[in-house]
C-alpha positions as CSV (number, residue, x, y, z in Angstrom):
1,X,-308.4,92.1,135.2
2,X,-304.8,90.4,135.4
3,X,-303.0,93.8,135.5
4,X,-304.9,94.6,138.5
5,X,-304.9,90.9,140.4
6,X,-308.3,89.7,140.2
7,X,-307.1,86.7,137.7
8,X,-304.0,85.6,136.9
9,X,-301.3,87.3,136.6
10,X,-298.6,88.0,133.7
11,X,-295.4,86.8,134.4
12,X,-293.6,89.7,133.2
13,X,-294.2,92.7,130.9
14,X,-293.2,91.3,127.6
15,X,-296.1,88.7,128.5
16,X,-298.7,91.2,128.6
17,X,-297.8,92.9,125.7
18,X,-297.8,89.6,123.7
19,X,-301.7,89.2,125.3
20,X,-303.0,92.6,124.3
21,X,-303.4,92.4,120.6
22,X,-305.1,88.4,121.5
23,X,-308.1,90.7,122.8
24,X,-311.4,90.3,120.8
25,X,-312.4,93.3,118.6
26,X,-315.5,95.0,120.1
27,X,-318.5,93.6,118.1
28,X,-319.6,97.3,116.8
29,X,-323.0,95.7,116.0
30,X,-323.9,95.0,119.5
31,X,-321.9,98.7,121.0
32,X,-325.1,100.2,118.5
33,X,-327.6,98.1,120.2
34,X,-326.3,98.4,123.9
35,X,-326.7,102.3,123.5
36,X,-329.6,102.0,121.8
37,X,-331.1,100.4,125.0
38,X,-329.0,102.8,126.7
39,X,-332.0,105.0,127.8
40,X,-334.6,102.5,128.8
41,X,-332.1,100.3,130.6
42,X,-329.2,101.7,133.3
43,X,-325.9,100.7,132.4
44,X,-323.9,99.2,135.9
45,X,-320.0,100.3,134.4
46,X,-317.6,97.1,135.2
47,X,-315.7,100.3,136.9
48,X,-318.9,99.9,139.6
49,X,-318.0,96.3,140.5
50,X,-314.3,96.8,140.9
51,X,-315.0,99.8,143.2
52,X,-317.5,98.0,145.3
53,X,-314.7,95.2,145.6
54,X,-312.2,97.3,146.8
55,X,-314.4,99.0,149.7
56,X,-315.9,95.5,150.7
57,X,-311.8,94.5,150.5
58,X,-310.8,97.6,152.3
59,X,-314.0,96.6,155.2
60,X,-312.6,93.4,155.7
61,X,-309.0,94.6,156.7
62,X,-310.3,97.6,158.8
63,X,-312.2,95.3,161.1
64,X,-309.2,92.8,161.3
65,X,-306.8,95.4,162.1
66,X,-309.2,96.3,165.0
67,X,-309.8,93.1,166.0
68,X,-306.3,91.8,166.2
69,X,-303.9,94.5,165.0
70,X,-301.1,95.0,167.8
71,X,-300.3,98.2,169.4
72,X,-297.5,100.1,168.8
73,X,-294.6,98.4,169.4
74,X,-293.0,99.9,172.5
75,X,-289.2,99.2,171.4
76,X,-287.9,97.1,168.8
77,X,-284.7,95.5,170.1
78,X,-284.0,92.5,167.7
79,X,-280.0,91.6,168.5
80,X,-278.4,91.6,172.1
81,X,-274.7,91.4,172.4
82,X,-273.9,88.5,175.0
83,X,-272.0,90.2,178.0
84,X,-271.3,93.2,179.8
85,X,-267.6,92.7,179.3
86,X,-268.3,92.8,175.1
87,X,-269.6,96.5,175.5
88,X,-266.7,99.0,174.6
89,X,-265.3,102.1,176.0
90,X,-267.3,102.0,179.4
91,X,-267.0,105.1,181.6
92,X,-264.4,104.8,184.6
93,X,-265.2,106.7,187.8
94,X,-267.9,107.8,190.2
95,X,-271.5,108.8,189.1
96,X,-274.7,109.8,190.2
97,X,-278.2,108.8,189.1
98,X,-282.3,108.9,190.4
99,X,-285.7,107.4,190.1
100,X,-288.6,107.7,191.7
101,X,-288.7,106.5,195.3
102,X,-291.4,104.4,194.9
103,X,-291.2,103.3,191.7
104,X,-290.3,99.7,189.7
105,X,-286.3,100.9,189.8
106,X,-286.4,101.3,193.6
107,X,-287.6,98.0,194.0
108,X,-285.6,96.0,191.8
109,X,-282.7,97.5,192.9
110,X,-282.4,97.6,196.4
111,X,-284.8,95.0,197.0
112,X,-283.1,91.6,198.6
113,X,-282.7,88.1,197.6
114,X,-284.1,88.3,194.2
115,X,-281.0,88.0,192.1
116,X,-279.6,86.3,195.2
117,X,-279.5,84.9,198.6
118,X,-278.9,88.1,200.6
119,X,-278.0,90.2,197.6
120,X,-279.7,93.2,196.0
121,X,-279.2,93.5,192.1
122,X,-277.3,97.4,193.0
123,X,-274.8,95.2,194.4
124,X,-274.7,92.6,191.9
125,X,-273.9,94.9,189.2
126,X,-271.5,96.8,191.3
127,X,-269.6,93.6,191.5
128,X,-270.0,93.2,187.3
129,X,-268.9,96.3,186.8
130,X,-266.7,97.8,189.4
131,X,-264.9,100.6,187.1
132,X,-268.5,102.4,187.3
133,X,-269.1,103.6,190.7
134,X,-272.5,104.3,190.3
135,X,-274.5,105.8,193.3
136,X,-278.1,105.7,192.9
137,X,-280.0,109.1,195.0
138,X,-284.5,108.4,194.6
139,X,-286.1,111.4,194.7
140,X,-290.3,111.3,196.1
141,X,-291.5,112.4,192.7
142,X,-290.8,111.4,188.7
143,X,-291.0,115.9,187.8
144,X,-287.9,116.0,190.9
145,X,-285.9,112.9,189.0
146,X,-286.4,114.5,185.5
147,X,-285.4,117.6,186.8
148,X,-281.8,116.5,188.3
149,X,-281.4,114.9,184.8
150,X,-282.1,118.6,183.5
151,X,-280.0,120.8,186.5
152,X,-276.7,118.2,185.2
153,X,-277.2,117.1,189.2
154,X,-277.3,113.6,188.2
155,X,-275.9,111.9,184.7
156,X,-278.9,110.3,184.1
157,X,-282.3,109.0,185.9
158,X,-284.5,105.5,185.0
159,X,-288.6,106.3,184.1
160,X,-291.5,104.4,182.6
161,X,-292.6,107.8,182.2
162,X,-291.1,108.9,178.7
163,X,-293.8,109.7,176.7
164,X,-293.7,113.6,176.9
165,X,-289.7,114.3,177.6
166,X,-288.4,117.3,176.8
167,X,-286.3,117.5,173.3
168,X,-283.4,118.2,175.1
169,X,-284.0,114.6,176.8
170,X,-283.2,111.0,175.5
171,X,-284.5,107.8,176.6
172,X,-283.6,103.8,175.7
173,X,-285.7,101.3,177.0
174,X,-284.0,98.8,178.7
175,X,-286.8,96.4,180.1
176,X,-290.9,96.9,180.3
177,X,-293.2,96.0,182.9
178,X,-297.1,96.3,183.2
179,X,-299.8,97.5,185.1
180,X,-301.5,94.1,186.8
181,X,-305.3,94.7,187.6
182,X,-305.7,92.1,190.4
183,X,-308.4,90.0,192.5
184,X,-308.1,87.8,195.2
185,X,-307.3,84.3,194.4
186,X,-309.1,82.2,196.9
187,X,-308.8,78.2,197.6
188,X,-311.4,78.3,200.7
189,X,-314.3,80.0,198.3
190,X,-312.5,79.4,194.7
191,X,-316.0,78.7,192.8
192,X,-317.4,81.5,193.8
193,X,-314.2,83.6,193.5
194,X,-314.1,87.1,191.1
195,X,-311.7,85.1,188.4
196,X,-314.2,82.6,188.3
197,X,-317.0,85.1,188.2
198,X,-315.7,87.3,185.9
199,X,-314.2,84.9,183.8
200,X,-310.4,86.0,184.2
201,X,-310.4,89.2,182.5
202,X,-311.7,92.9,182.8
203,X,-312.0,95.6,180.2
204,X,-310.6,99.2,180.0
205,X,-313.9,100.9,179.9
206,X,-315.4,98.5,183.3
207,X,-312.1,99.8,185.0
208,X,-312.8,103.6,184.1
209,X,-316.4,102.4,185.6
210,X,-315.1,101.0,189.0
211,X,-312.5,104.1,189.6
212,X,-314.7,106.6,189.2
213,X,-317.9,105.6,191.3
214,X,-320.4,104.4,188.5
215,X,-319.8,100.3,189.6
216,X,-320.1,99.8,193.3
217,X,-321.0,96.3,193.2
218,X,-319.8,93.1,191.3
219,X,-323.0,92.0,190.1
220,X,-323.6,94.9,188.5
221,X,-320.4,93.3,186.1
222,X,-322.5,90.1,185.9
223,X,-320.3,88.9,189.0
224,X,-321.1,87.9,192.5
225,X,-323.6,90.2,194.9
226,X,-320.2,91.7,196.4
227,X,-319.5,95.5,197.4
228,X,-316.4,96.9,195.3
229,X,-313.6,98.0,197.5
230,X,-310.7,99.9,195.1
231,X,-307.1,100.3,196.2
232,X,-304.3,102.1,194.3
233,X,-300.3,101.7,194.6
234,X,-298.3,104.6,196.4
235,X,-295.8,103.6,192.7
236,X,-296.8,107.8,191.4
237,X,-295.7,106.2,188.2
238,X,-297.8,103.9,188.1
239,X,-301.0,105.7,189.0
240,X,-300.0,107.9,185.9
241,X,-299.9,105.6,183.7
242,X,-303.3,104.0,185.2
243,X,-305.0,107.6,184.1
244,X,-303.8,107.6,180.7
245,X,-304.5,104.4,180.0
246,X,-307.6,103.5,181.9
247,X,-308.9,106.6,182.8
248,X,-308.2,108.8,179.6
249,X,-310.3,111.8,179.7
250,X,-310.4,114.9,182.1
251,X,-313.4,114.3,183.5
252,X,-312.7,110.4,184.2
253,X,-309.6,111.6,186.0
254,X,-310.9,114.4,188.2
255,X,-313.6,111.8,189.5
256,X,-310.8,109.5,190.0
257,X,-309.2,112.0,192.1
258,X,-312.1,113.1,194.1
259,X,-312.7,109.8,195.6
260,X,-308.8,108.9,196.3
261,X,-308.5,112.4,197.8
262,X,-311.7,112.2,199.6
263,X,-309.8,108.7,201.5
264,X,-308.8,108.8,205.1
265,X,-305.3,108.2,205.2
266,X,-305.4,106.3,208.6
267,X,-305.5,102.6,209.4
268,X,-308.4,100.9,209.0
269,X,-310.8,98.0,208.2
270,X,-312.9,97.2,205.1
271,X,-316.6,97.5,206.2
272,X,-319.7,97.2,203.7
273,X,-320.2,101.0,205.1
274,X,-316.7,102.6,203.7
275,X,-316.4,100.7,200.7
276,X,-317.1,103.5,198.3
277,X,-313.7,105.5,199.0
278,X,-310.3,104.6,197.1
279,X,-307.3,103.5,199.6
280,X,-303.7,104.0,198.4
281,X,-301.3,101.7,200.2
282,X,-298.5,99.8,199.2
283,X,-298.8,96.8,196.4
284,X,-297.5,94.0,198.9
285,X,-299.5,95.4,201.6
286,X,-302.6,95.6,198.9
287,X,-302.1,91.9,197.7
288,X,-302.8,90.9,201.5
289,X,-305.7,93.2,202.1
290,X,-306.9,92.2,199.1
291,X,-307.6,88.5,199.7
292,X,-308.5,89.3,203.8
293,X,-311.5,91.4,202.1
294,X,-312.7,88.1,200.3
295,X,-312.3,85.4,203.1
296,X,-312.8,87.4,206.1
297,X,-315.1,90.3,205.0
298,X,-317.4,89.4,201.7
299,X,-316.3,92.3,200.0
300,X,-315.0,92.2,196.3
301,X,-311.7,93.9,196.6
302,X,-309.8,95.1,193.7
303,X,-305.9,96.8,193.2
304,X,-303.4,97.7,190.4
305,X,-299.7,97.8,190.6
306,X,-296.5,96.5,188.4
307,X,-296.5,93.4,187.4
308,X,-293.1,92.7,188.5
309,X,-294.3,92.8,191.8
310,X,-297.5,91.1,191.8
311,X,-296.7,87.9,189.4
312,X,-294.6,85.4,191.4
313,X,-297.8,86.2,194.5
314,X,-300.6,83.6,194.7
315,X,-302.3,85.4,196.5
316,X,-303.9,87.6,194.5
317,X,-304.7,87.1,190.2
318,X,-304.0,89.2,188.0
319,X,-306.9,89.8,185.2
320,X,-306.5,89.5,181.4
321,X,-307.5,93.5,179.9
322,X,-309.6,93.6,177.5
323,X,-309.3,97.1,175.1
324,X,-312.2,98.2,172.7
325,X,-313.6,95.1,170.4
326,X,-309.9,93.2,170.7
327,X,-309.8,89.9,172.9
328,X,-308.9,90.1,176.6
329,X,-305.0,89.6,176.9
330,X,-303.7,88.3,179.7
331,X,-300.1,89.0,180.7
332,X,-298.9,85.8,182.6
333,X,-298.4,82.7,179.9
334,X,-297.7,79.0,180.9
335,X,-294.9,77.1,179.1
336,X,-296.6,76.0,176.9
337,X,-297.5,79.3,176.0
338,X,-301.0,79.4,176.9
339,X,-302.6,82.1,179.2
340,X,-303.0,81.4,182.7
341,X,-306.5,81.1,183.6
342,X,-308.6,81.1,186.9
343,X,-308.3,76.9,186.6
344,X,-304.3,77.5,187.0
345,X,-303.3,76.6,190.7
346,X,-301.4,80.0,191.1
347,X,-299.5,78.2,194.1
348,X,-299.1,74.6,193.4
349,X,-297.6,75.6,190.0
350,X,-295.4,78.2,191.0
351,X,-292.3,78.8,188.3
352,X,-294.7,77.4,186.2
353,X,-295.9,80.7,184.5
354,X,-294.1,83.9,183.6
355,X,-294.9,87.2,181.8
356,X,-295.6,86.6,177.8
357,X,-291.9,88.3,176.4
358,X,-294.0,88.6,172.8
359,X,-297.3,90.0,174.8
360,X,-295.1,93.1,176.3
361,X,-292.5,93.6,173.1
362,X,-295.5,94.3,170.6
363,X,-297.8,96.3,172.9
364,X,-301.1,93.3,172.9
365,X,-300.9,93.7,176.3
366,X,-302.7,97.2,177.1
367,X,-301.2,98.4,180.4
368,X,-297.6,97.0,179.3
369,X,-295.3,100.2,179.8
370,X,-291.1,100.7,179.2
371,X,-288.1,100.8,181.6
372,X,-285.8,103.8,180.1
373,X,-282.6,105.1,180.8
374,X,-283.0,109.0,180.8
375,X,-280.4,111.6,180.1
376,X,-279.2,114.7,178.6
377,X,-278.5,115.3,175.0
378,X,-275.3,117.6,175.7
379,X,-272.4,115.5,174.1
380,X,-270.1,117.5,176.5
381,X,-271.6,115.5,179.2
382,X,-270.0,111.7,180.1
383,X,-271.8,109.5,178.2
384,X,-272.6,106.9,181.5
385,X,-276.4,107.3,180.8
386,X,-276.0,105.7,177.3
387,X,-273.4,103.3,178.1
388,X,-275.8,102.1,181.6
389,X,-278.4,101.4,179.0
390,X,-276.2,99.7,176.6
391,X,-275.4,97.5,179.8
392,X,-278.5,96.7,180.9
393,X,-279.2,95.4,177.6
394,X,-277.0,92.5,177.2
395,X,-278.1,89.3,177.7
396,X,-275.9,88.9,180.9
397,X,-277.8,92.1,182.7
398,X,-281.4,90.8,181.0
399,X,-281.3,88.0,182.8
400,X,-280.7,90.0,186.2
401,X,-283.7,92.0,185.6
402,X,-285.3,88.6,184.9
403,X,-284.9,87.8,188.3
404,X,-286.1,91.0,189.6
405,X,-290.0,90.3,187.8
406,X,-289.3,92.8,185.2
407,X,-289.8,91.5,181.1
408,X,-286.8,91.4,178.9
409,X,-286.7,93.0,175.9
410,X,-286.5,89.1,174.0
411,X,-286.8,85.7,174.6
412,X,-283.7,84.7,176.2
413,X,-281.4,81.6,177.1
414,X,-280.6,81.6,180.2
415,X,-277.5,82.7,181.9
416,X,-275.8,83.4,179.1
């Protein structure tokens, strides 16, 4: 019993040698008796008792690492050298690289005024690093940007899409972002608001439920007597990661499909009548539509898109996700690193929240994704694409991405 744990252990070897011939002899007399008795009384082994141990032991850690076991963690990036000017041997010259068009990249690059007054973060790192001339070419489609990587058309391409590359592709993740499931967030009818309702959060399997036809009204959720209206991103990216992870099987999907598909692709205005079709427009323009269904319309609206894009907005919340038996998680944390909740003056308090670095680098949060750099094994290639990634994670180029609403790959001090 102290060899195998239950009391206390030896110290050392020599220890339990010097304790094995202490043991008291077997008292013969009553090893006669017991198997005398043997047939009219069943023996329960000690061996019984240990075994029933380990599987109540082995119970007990299944349903914890159920419970609260974190995902896989999506890259483990512990050190960060300091600044771009510390990384060695970096490629002089001009070069070429994609991403989708409508993807996270496209934004927080060319996007204004978020690393700076009148700036876009393309520039920015121009300016950082001006012996890379890097030209950036989006293609409409994530199979077109893979592809250039693949036809040597560009050096390399960023995707959160890098589950399934090719072997003769390599990917470092530079950055993650997350799908954000969002609701209006209402001040003129806040108690009787969805977040309120549905008690900040929303699970994977009520999502599946909603984008495929079988929920077409909150109450059904235990919310409000709302009609559901669904809208979708035009990010491609991020509609496929909204399949796998939400969706998940074939059937889920083409259902999916059949009632975005089946969508006018004209202008238009919610009405309790055309609720039951999914709309794809933009996330900025979804975040508005969203909360003009609620104050204007009564209808319960409800959108996806990257977080990066949808956290510093107060018009909208973004719902914790709840996966299987784990707790909901909920992407945005406070300072003092406590969730958000539908309590939290989203406007008021803006810079006061921020996406949970911890939630995103162990995978807890469920529609957390990576930001790669893509490109070709061939080593008779320039090696840009590996040196870009070895950039983009210093410090110095974390906190520009920072700025842009994407998640660093650690807890950082600012401005390094």
């Amino acid at each position: 019993m102290r060899l195998l744990g239950f009391n206390i252990p030896f110290e050392n070897a020599k220890a339990a040698r010097e304790a094995l011939p202490q043991i008291p002899e077997i008292d013969h007399n009553y090893q006669a008796i017991a198997l005398e008795k043997e047939d009219t009384k069943r023996p329960f082994p000690r061996l019984w008792i240990l075994l029933l141990l380990l599987l109540a032991f082995l119970g007990v850690i299944g349903i914890w690492r159920l419970l609260y076991r974190p995902s896989i963690v999506l890259a483990d990036h512990r050190f960060l050298p300091c600044c771009i000017k510390d990384i060695a041997a970096i490629p002089k010259g001009r070069f070429s690289y994609t991403a989708n068009e409508n993807g996270v990249w496209n934004y927080a690059i060319r996007q204004r005024n978020l690393v700076e007054k009148g700036k876009t973060l393309e520039e920015e790192l121009q300016q950082r690093i001006p012996q890379m001339k890097l030209v950036y070419k989006p293609q409409p489609t994530t199979e077109k940007t893979l592809a250039k990587v693949r036809n040597q058309e560009v050096d390399f391409a960023i995707t959160s899409l890098i589950q399934d590359l090719d072997r003769d592709l390599n990917a470092i993740p530079f950055a993650y972002d997350g799908l954000a499931v969002f609701v209006a967030f209402s001040y003129q009818r806040r108690q009787n608001s969805l977040p309120h309702n549905l008690n900040g959060q929303i699970s994977i399997k009520q999502l599946r439920q909603l984008y495929t036809g079988e929920i077409n009204n909150w109450k059904q959720l235990g919310g409000p007597d709302l009609p559901v209206q669904l809208y979708i991103p035009t990010d491609a990216e991020a509609i496929r990661i909204f399949e796998e992870r939400v969706l998940q099987t074939e059937r889920a999907i083409d259902q999916f499909r059949r009632l975005w598909q089946s969508s006018p692709s004209d202008n238009f205005i919610t009405t309790e009548t055309n609720v039951n079709r999914i709309r794809q427009i933009p996330t900025f323009q979804a975040m508005r539509r969203v909360l003009q269904d609620f104050e204007e319309r009564e209808i319960g609206s409800l959108s996806f898109g990257p977080l990066s894009q949808v956290f510093q907005q107060c018009s909208v919340y973004p719902l914790a996700i709840a996966e299987g038996l784990r707790p909901a998680v909920q992407p945005l944390s406070q300072h003092n690193n406590q969730p958000i909740t539908p309590a939290t003056d989203l406007c008021n308090d803006k810079g006061s929240y921020h996406p949970s670095v911890e939630k995103f680098q162990t995978g807890q949060y469920p529609l957390a994704y990576s930001l790669a750099v893509v490109y070709s094994f061939d080593n008779s290639l320039s090696p840009v694409g590996q040196k870009f990634a070895e950039i983009m994670k210093t410090e110095e180029a974390q906190n520009l991405l920072i700025k842009t609403g994407l998640v660093p790959l650690q807890n950082l001090n600012p401005n390094p």
